[in-house]
TIKEDO-926808 format. One record per residue: residue number from 1; residue in three letters; x, y, z of N, C-alpha, C in turn. Coordinates in steps of 0.1 Angstrom, whole numbers, plus 5000, padded with zeros to 4 digits. Layout:
! residues N
i NUM | aa Ala | nX X | nY Y | nZ Z | caX X | caY Y | caZ Z | cX X | cY Y | cZ Z
...
! end
This chain:
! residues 88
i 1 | aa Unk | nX 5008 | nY 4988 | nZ 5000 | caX 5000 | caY 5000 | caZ 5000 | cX 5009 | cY 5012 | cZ 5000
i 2 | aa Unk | nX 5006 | nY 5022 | nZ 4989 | caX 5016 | caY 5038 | caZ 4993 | cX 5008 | cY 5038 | cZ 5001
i 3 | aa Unk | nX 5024 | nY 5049 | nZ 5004 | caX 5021 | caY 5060 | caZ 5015 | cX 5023 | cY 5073 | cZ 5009
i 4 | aa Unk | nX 5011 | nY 5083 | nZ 5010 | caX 5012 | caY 5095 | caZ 5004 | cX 5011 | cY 5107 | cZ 5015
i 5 | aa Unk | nX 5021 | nY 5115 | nZ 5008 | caX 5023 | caY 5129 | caZ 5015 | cX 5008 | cY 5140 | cZ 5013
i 6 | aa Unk | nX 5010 | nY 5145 | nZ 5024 | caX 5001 | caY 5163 | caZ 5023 | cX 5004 | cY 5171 | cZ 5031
i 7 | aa Unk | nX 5001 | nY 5182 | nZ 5025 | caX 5003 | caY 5190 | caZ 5036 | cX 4992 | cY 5201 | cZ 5036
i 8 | aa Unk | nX 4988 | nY 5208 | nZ 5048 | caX 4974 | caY 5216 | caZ 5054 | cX 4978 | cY 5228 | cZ 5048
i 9 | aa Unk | nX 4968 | nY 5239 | nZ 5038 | caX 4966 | caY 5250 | caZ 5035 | cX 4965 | cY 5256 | cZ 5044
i 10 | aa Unk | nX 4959 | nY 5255 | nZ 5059 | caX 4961 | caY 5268 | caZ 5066 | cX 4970 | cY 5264 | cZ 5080
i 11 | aa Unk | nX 4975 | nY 5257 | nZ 5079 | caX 4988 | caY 5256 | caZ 5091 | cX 4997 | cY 5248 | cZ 5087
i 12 | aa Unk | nX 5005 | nY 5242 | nZ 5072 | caX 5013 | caY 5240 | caZ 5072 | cX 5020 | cY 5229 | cZ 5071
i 13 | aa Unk | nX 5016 | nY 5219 | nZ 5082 | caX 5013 | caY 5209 | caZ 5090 | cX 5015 | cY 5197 | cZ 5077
i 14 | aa Unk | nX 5029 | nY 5192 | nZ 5079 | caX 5029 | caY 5180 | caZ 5066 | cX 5024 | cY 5166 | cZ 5076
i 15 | aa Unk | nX 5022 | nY 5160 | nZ 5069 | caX 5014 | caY 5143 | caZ 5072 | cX 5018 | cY 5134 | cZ 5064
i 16 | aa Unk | nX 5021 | nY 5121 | nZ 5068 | caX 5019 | caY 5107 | caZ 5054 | cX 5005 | cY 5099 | cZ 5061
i 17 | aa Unk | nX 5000 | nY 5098 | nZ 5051 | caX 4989 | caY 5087 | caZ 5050 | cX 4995 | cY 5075 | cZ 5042
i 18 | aa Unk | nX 4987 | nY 5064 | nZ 5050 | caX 4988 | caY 5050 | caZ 5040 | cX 4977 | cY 5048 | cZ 5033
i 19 | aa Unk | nX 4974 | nY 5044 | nZ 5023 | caX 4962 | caY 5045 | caZ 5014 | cX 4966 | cY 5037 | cZ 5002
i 20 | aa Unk | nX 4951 | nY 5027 | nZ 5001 | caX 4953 | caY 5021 | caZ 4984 | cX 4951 | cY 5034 | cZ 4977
i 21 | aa Unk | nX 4953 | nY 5026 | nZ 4965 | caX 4955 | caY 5037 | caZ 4951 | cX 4938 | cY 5038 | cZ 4952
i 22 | aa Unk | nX 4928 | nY 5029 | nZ 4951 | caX 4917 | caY 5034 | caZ 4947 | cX 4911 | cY 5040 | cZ 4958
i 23 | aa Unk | nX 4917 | nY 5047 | nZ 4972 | caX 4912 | caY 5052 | caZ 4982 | cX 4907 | cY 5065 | cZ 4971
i 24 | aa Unk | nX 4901 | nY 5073 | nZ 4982 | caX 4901 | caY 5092 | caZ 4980 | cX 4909 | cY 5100 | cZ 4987
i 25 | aa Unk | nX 4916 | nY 5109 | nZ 4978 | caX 4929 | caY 5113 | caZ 4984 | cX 4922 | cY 5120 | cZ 4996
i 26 | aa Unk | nX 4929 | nY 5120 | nZ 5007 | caX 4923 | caY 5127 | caZ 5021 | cX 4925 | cY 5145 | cZ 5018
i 27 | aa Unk | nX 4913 | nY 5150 | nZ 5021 | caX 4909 | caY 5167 | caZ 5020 | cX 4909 | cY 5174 | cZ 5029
i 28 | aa Unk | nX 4913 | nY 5168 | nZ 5043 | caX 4913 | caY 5177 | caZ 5055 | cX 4927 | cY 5174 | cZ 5063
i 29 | aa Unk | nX 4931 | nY 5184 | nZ 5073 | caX 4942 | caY 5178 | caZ 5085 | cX 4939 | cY 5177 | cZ 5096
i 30 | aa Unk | nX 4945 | nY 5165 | nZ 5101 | caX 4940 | caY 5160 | caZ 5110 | cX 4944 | cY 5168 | cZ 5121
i 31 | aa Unk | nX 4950 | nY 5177 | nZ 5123 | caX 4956 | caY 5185 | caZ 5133 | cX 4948 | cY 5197 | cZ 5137
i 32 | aa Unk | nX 4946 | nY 5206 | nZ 5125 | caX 4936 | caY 5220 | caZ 5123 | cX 4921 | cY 5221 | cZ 5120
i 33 | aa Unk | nX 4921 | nY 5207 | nZ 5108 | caX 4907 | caY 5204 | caZ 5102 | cX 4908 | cY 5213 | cZ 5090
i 34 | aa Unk | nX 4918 | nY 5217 | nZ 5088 | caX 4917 | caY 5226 | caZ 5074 | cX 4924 | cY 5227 | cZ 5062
i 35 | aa Unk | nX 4919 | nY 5222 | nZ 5048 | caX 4923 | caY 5217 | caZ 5033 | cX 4934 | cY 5211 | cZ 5034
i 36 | aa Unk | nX 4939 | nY 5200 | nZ 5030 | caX 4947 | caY 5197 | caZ 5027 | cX 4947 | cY 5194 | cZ 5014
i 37 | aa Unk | nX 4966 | nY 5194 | nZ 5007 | caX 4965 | caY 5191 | caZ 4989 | cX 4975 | cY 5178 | cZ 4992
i 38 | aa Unk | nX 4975 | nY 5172 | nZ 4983 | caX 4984 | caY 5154 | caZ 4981 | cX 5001 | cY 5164 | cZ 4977
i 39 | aa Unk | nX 5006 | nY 5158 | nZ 4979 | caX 5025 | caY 5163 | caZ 4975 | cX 5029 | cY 5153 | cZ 4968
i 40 | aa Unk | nX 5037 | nY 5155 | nZ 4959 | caX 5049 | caY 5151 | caZ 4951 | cX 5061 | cY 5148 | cZ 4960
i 41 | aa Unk | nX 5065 | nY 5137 | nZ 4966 | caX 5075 | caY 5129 | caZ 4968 | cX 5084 | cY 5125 | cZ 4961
i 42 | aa Unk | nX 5094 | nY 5118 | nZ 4965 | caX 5102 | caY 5110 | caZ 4955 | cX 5098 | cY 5097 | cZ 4960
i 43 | aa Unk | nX 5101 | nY 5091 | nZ 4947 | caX 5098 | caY 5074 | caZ 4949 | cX 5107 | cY 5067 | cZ 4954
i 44 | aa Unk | nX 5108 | nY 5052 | nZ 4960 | caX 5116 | caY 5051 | caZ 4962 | cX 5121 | cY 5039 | cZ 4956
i 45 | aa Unk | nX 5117 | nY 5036 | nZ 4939 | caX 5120 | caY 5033 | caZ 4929 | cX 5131 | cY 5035 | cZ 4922
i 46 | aa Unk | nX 5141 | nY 5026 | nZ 4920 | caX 5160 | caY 5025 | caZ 4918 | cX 5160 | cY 5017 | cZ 4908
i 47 | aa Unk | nX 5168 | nY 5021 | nZ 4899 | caX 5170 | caY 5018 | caZ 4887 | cX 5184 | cY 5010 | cZ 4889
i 48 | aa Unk | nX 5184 | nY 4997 | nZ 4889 | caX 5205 | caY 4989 | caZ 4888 | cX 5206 | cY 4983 | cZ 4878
i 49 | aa Unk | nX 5218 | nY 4987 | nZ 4878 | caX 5221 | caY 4974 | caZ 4869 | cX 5229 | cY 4982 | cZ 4856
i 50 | aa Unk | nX 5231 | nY 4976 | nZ 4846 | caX 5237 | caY 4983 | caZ 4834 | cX 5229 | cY 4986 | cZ 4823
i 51 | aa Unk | nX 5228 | nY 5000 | nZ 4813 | caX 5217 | caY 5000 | caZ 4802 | cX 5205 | cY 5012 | cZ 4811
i 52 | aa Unk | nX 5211 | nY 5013 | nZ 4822 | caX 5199 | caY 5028 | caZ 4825 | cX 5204 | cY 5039 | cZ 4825
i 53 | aa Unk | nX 5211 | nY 5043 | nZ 4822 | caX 5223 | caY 5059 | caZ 4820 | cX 5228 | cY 5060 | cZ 4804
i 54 | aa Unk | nX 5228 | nY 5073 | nZ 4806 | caX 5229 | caY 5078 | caZ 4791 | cX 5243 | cY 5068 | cZ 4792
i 55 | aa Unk | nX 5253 | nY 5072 | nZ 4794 | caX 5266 | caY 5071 | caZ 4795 | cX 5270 | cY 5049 | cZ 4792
i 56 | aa Unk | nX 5258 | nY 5041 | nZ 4796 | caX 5260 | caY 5034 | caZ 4794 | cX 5246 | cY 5025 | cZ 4779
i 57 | aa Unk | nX 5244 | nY 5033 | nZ 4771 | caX 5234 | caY 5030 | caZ 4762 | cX 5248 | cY 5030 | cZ 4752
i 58 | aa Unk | nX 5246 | nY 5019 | nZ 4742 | caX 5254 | caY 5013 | caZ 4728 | cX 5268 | cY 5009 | cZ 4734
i 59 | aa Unk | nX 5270 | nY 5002 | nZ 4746 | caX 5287 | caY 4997 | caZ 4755 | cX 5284 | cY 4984 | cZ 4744
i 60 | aa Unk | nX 5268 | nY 4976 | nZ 4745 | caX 5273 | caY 4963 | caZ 4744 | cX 5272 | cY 4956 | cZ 4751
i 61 | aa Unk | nX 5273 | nY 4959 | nZ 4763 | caX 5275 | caY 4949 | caZ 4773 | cX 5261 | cY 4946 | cZ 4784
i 62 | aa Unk | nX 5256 | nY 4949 | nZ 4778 | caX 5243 | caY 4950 | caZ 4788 | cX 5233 | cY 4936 | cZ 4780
i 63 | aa Unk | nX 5220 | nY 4934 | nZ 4780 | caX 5213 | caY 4922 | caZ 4772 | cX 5215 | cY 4929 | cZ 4757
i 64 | aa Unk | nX 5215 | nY 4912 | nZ 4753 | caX 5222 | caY 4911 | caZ 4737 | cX 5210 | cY 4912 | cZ 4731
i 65 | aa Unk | nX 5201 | nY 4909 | nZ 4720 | caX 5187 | caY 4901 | caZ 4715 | cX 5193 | cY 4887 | cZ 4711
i 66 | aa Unk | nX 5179 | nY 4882 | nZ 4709 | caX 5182 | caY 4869 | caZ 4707 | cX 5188 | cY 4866 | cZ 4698
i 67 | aa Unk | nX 5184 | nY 4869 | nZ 4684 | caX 5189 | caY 4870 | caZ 4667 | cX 5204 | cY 4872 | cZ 4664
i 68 | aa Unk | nX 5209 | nY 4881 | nZ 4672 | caX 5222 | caY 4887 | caZ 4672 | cX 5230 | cY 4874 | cZ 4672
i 69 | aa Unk | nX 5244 | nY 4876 | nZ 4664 | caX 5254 | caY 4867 | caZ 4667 | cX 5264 | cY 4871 | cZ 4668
i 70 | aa Unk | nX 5271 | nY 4872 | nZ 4678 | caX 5283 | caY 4876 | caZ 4682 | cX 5296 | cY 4878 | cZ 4671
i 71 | aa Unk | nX 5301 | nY 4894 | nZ 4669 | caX 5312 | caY 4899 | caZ 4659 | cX 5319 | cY 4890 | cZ 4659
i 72 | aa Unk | nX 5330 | nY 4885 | nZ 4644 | caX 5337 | caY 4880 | caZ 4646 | cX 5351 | cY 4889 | cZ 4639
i 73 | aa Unk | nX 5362 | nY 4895 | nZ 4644 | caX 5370 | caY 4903 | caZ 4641 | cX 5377 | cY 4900 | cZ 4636
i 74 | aa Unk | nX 5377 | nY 4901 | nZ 4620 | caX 5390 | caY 4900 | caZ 4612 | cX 5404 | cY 4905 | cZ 4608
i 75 | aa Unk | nX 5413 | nY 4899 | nZ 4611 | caX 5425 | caY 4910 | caZ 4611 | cX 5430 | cY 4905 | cZ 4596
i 76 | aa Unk | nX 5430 | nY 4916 | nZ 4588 | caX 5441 | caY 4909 | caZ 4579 | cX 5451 | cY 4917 | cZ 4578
i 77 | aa Unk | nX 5463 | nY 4905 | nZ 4574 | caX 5476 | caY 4906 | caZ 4578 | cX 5484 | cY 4909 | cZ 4565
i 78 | aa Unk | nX 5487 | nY 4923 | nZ 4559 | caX 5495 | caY 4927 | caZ 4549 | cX 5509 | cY 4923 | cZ 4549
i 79 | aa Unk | nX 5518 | nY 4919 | nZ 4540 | caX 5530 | caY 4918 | caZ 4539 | cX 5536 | cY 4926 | cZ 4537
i 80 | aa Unk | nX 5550 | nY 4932 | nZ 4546 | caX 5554 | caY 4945 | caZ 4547 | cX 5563 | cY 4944 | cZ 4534
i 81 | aa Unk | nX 5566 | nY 4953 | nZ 4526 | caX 5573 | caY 4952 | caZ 4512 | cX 5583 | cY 4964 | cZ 4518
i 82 | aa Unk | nX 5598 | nY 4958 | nZ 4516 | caX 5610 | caY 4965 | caZ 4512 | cX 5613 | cY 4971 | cZ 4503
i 83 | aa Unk | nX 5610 | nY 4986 | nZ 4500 | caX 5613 | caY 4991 | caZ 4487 | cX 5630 | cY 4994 | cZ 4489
i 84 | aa Unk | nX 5633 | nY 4992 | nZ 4498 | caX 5648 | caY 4997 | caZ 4495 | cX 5651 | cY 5013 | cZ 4499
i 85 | aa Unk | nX 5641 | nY 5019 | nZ 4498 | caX 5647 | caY 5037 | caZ 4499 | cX 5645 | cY 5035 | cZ 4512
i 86 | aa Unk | nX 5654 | nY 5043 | nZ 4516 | caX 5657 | caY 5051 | caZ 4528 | cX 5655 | cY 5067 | cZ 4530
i 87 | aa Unk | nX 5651 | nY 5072 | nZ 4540 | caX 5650 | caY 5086 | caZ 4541 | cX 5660 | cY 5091 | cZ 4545
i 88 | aa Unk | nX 5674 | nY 5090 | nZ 4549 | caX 5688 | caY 5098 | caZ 4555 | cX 5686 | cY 5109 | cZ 4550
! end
């Protein structure tokens, strides 16, 4: 079940309530008896792992797809040719 923040229009007075989602957001404080509005919190919803930061999008190293098959890196290997000149 959240728990949601408010705070009282005429005294201030922040509160958490626990509440299903399909409750009704609470309208009064319990303190004064007078308006309350719901607040914006932070969640406490965390993102781990690798593939959630800019900084780590196209590494590679994060999940592959299925289809994909793994690079295979070609070196090819030129023969170095002796022309003879020298630069002295």
């Amino acid at each position: 079940m959240p728990i949601y923040e408010y705070r009282c229009q005429n005294c201030g007075h922040e509160f958490e309530q626990w509440q299903k989602i399909t409750d009704p957001p609470t309208d009064r404080c319990g303190k004064c008896g007078g308006p309350a509005c719901r607040l914006i919190s932070h969640s406490s919803f965390v993102l781990k792992g690798t593939g959630w930061y800019a900084t780590d999008y196209g590494k590679g190293g994060g999940c592959s797809s299925a289809g994909s098959a793994p690079k295979k890196e070609s070196v090819s290997e030129t023969p170095k040719s002796d022309t003879g000149s020298s630069d002295s």
